[in-house]
C-alpha positions, 0 to 999 in steps of 0.5 A: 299284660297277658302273653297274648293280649294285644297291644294299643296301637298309636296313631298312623306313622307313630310305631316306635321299636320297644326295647327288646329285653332278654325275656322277650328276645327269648321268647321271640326265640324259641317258637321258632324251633319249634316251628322248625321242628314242625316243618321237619315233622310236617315233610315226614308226615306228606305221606300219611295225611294230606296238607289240609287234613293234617292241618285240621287234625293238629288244631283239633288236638290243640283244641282238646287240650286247651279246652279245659283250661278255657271252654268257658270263653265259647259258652252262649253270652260269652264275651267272645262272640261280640269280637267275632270279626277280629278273631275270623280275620286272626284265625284265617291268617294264622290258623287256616291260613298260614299253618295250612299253606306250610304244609301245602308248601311241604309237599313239593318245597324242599326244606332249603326252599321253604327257609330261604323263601320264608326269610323274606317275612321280614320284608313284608313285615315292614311294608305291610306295617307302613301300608296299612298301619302307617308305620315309618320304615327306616334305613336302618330297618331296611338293612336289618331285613337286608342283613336277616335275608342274607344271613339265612342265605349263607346258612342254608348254602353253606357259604357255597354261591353254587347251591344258592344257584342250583335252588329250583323254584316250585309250586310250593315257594309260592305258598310259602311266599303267601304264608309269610305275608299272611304271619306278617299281616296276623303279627301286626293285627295281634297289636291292633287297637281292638274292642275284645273285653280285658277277660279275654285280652289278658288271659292267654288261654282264652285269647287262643281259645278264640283264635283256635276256635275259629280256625278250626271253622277255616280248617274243616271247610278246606280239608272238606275242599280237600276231599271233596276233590278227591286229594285227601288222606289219612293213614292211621299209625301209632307213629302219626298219632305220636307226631301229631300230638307233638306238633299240637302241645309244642309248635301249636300251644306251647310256641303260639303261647310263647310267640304272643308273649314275645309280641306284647313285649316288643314293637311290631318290627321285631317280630319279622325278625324272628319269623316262622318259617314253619309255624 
C-alpha cells in the first residue's frame, strides 16, 4: 500500500483502532517536528510575506519539485480528473485550509497559544469521527484525549498554573481552532472509501500531486483575496528564499509523504494523537 493511499473504510460504527507499530508511530512522529519547525519559521517570516502569499508561495515550491516525479497524473485523460471533487474537498482542508489559517494564526498567536489551542485536534479528532463517519468513541479514548490535552498543557506551562492563567486568547486561536478541526476532517477523509484509480492511490507522489495541485487552485484565489484587500506582502531576501525552500522540501513534501504513510498504517484515531499543531 502506498503511503498515501487511502484505506477502505468499514461500514458506520465498525472503525476498530489498527495496532501501531514501531515504523507507523515513527512516522506518525516525525512530521510533527517538522511541523513545529514551520510554526517557528512561519512567525520569523510574519514580516516578510503575508499569511496568504506565504502559503501560496511554499506550495508553489513544492509543486515544482514534485513535478518531475509525477506531472504525468495532470496530462489531459489522466486518471486524476475523474476524482476531482475528492481531491478539491482534500486540498481545501489541508492545503488551502489548514496550512493558510496556521500562518494566519501566527501573525497575532504566540507560539504557546497556537500549541495549546492545537492540542484540542485529538477531540475533534473523535467527534468528527463518530459524527460523520460513525465511529464508536470509548472511555478510554476519551481519557486519551483527556491525558494529550493535559500533558501539552504542562509542557507549555512548565508545570506552573500561573502561566496557564496569564494565557490571553487572540484572533489567532481562533483560526488555529478551525484548522485543527479542518486537519481532523482532512485525516479521516484520507481513509474514506473512494473511487480514485490504484495508479493514483498507490503511488504516493501522484496522490499529492492531486492534492497540491489543486491547493494551489484554493491558495492563489486567497492570496488574490489578500492583495485584493490591500493586506498582501512579499519582501524578497536570500534569507526568505532559504526558508521557504525549507518548509517546501521538509513540513510540505517530505512530512505529508510521511504523515500518509503513518495514516495507512494505523486506524483513524490515532492520528489526532500525533496532530500538527503546525503543518
Amino acid at each position: 500500500m502506498s503511503p498515501f493511499s487511502p484505506r477502505v473504510c468499514p461500514p458506520a460504527g465498525a472503525y476498530e483502532p489498527s495496532r501501531v507499530t514501531p515504523t507507523a508511530a515513527l512516522l506518525l512522529t516525525v512530521p510533527p517536528v517538522l511541523w513545529a519547525c514551520n510554526a517557528v519559521l512561519g512567525r520569523m517570516i510574519a514580516d516578510m510575506a503575508s499569511p496568504m502569499t506565504l502559503n501560496l508561495v511554499r506550495w508553489c515550491l513544492a509543486f515544482a519539485l514534485l513535478l518531475p516525479l509525477a506531472g504525468s497524473v495532470l496530462r489531459p485523460g489522466s486518471p486524476l480528473w475523474p476524482s476531482w471533487r475528492r481531491f478539491t474537498g482534500l486540498s481545501l482542508l489541508s492545503i488551502g485550509g489548514y496550512n493558510a489559517l496556521l500562518y494566519l494564526a501566527l501573525n497575532t498567536s504566540s507560539a504557546i497559544n497556537v500549541t495549546l489551542v492545537g492540542s484540542i485536534t485529538p477531540v475533534w479528532m473523535l467527534l468528527i469521527g463518530r459524527v460523520f463517519f460513525g465511529a464508536a468513541i470509548s472511555r478510554r479514548q476519551w481519557l486519551g484525549a483527556a491525558m494529550s490535552i493535559l500533558g501539552v498543557m504542562l509542557v507549555m506551562s512548565r508545570g506552573e498554573l500561573d502561566v496557564l492563567l496569564n494565557v490571553r486568547l487572540v484572533p489567532g486561536d481562533f483560526y488555529i481552532l478551525l484548522a485543527s478541526a479542518a486537519w481532523a476532517y482532512y485525516s479521516w477523509m484520507l481513509g474514506h472509501p473512494t473511487t480514485e484509480p490504484a495508479s493514483i492511490r498507490t503511488n504516493w507522489s501522484a496522490f499529492l500531486m492531486g492534492q497540491v495541485a489543486f491547493g494551489l487552485v484554493w491558495s492563489a484565489l486567497f492570496a488574490g483575496a489578500e492583495w485584493g484587500l490591500g493586506w498582501g506582502r512579499l519582501h524578497l531576501s536570500w534569507t526568505l528564499a532559504g526558508m521557504l525552500l525549507f518548509i517546501a522540501v521538509g513540513p510540505a513534501l517530505l512530512a505529508y509523504r510521511a504523515w500518509g504513510a503513518g495514516v495507512a498504517r494505523t486506524g483513524p484515531r490515532w492520528r489526532g494523537f500525533h496532530q500538527p499543531d503546525s503543518a
